[in-house]
Wavefront OBJ file of the C-alpha trace (Angstrom):
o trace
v 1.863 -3.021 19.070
v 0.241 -5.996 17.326
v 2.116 -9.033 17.375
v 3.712 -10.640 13.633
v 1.031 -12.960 13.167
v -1.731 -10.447 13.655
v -0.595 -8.363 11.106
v 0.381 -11.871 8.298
v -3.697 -12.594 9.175
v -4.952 -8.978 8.243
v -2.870 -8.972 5.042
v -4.297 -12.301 4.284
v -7.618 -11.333 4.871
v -7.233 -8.221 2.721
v -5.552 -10.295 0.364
v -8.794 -12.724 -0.200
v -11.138 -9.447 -0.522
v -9.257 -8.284 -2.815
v -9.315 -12.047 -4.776
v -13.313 -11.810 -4.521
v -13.030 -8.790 -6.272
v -10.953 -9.963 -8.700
v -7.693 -8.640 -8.068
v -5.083 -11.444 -8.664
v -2.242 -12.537 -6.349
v 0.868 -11.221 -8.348
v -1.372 -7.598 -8.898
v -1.706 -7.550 -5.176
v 2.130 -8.385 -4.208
v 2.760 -6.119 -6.511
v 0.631 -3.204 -4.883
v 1.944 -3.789 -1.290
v 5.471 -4.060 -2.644
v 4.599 -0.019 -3.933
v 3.228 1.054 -0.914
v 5.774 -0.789 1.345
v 8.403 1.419 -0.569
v 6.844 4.787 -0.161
v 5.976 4.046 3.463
v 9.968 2.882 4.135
v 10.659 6.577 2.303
v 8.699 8.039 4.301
v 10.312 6.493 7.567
v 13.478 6.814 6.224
v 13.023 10.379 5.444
v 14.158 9.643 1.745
v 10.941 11.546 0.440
v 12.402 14.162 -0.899
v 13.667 12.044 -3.678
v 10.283 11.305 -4.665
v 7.994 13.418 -6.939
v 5.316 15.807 -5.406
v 1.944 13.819 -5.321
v 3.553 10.146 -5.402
v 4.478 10.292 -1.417
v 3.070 8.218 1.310
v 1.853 11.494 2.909
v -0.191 11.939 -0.647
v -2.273 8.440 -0.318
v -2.522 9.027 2.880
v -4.516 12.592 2.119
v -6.550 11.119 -0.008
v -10.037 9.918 0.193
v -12.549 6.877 -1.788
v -11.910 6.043 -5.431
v -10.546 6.955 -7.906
v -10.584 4.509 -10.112
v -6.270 4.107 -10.904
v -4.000 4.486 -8.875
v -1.066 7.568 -8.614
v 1.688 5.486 -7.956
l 1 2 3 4 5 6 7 8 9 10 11 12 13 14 15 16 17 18 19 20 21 22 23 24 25 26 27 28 29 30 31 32 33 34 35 36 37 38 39 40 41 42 43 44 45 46 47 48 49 50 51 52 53 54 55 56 57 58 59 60 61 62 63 64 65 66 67 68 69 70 71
């Protein structure tokens, strides 16, 4: 299991790719704080309360762009 500050570093580094592409810092805190939600759901088992096709298991089926996101 990686360590806490292995996994700070990676989202930092994703963090700055997604700045080069133009994605700004509130847009991006804002996207992990959606996909930490489903994901805690998921773990959870909570789900079920979500709608069909906005699930962790649903991003996690899917595959390149699509230019907007489900969620």
């Amino acid at each position: 299991m990686p360590a806490t500050s292995d996994i700070v570093q990676k989202l930092w580094n994703l963090c700055n790719v997604l700045r080069d592409d133009g994605v700004t810092y509130l847009q991006y805190v804002t996207e992990l704080t959606y996909l930490l939600f489903l994901k805690m759901m998921q773990e959870t088992g909570n789900e079920s309360q979500l709608p069909k096709g906005y699930r962790w298991s649903d991003l996690i089926d899917r595959e390149g762009q699509t230019g907007q996101c489900a969620v």
